[in-house]
Phi, psi and omega in degrees: 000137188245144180222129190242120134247123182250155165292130147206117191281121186222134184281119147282102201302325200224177188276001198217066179265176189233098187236137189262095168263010179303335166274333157301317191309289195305339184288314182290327176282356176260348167272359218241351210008066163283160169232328175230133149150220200239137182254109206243111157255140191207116194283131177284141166006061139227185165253129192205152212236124211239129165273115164269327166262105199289149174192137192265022165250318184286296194292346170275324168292342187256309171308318166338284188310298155318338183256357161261333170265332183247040188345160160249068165268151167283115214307147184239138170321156141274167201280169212304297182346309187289328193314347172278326168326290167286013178067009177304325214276152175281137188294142141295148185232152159100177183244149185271000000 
């Protein structure tokens, strides 16, 4: 079994870009001289979302969605109640 792993780094200008790698892709798999097999892509410590088919109705419908299950607000305290909850709240130290 033969195994190729490659790099590929990409700067996001904004939180919510669009990168069309389908041409890296294909330049690694013609360095890699696989002929068969399985093409594994995989975004390192992000959150990231994979197209196999570009289509500018699907990338509009998907910022949509997305931004309705994940808003992009700016982080807020939890309200004081939770704060023990969210591990916010200050610790005693020492034995009593």
């Amino acid at each position: 079994m033969r195994i190729y792993k490659w790099g590929l780094w990409l700067n996001a200008p904004s939180k919510t870009v669009f990168f069309d790698i389908t041409p890296q892709v294909k330049g690694c798999m013609a360095e890699s001289g696989v002929r068969d097999g399985l093409c594994l892509d995989s975004a390192m410590h992000i959150t990231s979302v994979s197209i196999n088919n570009e289509e500018e109705g699907l990338r509009h419908d998907l910022v949509g969605w997305l931004g309705a299950l994940a808003p992009m607000t700016s982080f807020q305290e939890p309200p004081q109640s939770y704060r023990g909850e969210w591990g916010c709240a200050p610790q005693k130290a020492g034995l009593d």
